[in-house]
Backbone as JSON, one array per atom type, in Angstrom:
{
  "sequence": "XXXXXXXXXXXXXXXXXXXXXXXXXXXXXXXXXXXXXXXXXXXXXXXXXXXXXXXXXXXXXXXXXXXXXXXXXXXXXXXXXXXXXXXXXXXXXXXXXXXXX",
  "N": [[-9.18, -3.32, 41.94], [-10.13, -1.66, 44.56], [-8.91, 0.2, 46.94], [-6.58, 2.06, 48.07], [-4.75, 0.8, 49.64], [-5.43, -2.09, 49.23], [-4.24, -1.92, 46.6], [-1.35, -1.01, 47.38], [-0.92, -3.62, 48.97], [-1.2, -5.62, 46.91], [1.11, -4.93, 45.39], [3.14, -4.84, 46.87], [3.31, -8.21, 47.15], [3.61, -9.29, 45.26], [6.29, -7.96, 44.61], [7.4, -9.31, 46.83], [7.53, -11.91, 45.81], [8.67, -11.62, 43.36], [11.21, -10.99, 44.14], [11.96, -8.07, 44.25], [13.49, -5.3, 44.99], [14.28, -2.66, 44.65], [13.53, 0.69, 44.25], [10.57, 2.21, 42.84], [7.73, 2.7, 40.9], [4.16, 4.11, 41.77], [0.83, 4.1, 40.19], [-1.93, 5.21, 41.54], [-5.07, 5.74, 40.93], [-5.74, 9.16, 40.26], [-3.25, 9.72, 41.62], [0.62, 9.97, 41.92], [2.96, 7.54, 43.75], [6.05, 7.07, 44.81], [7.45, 3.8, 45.89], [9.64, 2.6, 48.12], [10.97, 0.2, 50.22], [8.82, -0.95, 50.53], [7.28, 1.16, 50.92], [5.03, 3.86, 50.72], [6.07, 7.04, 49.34], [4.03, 9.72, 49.03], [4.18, 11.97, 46.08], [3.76, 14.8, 44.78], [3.94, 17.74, 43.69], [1.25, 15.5, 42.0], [2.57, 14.31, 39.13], [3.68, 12.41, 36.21], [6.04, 13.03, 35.45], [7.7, 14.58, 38.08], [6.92, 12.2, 40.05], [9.06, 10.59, 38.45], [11.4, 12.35, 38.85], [11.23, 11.96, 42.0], [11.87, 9.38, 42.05], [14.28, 8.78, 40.59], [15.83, 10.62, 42.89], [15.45, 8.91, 45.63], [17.19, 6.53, 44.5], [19.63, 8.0, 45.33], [19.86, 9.23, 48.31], [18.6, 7.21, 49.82], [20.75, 5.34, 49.1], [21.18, 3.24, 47.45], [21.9, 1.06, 44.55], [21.21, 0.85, 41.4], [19.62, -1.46, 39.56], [20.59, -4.41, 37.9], [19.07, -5.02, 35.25], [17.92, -2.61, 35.1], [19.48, -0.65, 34.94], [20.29, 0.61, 32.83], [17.64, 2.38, 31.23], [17.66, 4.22, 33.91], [20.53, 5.3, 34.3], [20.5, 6.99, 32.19], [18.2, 8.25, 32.32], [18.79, 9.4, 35.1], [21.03, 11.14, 33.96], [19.63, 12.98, 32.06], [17.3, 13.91, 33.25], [18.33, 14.95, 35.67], [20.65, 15.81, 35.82], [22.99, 14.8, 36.41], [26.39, 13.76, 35.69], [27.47, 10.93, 35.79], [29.35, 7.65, 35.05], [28.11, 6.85, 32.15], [27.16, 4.39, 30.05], [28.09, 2.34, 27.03], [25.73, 1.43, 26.47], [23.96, 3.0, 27.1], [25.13, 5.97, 26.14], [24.19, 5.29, 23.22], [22.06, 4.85, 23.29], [21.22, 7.76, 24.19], [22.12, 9.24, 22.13], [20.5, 8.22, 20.29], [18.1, 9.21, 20.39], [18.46, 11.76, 20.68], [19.31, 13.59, 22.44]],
  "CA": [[-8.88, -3.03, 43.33], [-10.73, -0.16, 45.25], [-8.74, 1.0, 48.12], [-4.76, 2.63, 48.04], [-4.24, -0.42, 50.38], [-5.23, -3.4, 48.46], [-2.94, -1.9, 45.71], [-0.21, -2.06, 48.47], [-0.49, -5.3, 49.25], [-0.81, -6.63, 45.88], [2.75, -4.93, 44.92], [4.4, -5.63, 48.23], [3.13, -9.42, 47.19], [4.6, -9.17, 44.0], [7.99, -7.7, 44.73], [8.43, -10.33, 47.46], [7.38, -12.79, 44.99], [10.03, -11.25, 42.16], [12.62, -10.55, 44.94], [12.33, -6.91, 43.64], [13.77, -4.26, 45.88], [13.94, -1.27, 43.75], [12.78, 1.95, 44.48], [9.68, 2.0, 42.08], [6.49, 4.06, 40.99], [3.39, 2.95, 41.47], [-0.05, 5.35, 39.92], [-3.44, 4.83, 42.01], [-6.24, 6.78, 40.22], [-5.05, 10.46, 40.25], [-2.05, 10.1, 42.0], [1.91, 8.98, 41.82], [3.62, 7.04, 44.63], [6.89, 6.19, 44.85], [7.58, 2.78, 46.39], [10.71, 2.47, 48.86], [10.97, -0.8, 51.08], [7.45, -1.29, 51.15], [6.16, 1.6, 51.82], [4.95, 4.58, 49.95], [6.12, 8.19, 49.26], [3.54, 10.59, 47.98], [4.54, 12.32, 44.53], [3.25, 16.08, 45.02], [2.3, 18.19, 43.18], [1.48, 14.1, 41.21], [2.64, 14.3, 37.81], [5.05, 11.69, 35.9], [7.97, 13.71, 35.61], [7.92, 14.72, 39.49], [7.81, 11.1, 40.06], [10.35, 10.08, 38.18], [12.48, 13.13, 39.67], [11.86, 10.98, 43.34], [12.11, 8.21, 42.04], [15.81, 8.79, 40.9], [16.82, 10.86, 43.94], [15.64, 7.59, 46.6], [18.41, 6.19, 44.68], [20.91, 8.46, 46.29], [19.25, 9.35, 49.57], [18.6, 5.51, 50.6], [21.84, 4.09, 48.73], [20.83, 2.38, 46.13], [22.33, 0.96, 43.06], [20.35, 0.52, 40.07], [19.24, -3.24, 39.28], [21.02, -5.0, 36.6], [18.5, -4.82, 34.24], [17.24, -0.84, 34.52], [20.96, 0.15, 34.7], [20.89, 2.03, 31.15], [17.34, 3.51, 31.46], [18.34, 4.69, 35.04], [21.16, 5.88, 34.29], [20.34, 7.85, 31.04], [17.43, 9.35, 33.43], [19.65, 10.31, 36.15], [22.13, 11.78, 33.44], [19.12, 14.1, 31.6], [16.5, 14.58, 34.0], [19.11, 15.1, 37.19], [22.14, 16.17, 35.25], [24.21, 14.13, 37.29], [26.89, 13.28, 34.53], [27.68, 9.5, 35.86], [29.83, 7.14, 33.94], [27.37, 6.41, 31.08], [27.74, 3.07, 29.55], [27.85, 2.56, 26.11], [24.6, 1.32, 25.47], [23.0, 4.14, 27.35], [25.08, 6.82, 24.96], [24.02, 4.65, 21.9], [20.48, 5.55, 23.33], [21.11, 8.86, 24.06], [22.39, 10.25, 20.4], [19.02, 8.02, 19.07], [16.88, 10.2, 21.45], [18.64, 13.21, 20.19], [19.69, 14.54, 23.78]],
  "C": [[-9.46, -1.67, 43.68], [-10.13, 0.72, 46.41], [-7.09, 0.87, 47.77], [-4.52, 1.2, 48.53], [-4.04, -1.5, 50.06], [-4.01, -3.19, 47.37], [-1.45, -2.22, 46.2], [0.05, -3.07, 48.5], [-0.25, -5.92, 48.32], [0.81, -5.95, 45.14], [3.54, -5.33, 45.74], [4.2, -7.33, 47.57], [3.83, -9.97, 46.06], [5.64, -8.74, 44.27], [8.26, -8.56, 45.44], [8.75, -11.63, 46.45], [8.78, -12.72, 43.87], [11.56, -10.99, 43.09], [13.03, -9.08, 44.54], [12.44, -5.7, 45.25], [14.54, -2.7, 45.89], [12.96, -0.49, 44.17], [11.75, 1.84, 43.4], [8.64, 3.17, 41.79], [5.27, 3.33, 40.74], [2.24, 3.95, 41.12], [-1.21, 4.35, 40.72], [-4.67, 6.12, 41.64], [-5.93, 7.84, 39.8], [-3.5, 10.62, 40.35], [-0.96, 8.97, 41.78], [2.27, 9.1, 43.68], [5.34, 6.35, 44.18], [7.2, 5.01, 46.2], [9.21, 2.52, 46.74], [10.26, 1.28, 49.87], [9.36, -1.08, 51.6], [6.4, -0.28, 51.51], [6.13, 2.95, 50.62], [5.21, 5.87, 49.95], [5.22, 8.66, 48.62], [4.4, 11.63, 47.31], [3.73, 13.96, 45.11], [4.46, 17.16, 44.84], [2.74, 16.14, 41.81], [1.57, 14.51, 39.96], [3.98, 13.06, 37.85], [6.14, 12.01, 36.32], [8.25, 14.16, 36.83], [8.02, 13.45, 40.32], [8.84, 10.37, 39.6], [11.74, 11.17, 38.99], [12.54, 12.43, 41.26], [12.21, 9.77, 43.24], [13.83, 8.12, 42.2], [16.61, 9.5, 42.49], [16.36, 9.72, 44.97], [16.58, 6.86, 45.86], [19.47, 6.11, 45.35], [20.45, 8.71, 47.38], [19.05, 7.87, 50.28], [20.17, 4.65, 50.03], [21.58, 3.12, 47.69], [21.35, 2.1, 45.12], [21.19, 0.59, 42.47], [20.0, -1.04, 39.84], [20.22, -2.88, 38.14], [20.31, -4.55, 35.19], [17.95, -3.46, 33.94], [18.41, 0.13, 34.54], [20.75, 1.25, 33.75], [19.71, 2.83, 31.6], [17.71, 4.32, 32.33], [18.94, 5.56, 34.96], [21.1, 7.13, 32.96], [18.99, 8.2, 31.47], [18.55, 9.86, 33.76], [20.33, 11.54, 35.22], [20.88, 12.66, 32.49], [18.33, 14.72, 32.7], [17.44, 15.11, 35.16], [20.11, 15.84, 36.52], [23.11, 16.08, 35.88], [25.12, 13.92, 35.98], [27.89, 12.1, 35.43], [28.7, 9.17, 34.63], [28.47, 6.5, 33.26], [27.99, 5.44, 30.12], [27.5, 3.3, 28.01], [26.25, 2.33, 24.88], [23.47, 2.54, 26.18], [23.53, 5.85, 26.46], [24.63, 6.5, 23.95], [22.47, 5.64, 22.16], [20.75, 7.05, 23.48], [21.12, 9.5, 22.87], [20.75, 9.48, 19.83], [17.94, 8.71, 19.58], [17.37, 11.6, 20.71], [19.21, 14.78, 21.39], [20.85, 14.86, 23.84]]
}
């Protein structure tokens, strides 16, 4: 794909497809985007770890719960990178002590 846009479309086409409506991250060449209802936040200054820091706060700023299935990482983000201290489930402390955090 060559243009920011086509990438757009082909994830919007895919999340409708998966029924996914998760805040997300999406990389196009250089840069991070995070992905909210379709549409894209730029990441700046773009690095990983500054997207993942928006990623988790459009959690709380739009309302969001976590999906089912990214519950633990999610939440064992939120709870190092954010230092929110959430109820942490037990399989996201299991992971934490094997991480060493």
């Amino acid at each position: 794909m060559s243009s920011f846009e086509d990438v757009i479309e082909s994830h919007n086409t895919a999340s409708h497809k998966l029924q996914r409506t998760q805040p997300f991250i999406i990389k196009f060449r250089q840069e991070y985007f995070v992905m909210v209802d379709k549409m894209p936040l730029v990441v700046k200054p773009s690095t990983m770890a500054i997207a993942v820091d928006v990623l988790l706060k459009t959690f709380f700023v739009f309302y969001v719960h976590f999906a089912r299935q990214s519950v633990v990482a999610l939440t064992l983000l939120q709870h190092t990178v954010l230092g929110i201290d959430g109820s942490l489930s037990a399989k996201a402390m299991k992971l934490l002590s094997e991480i060493g955090l």
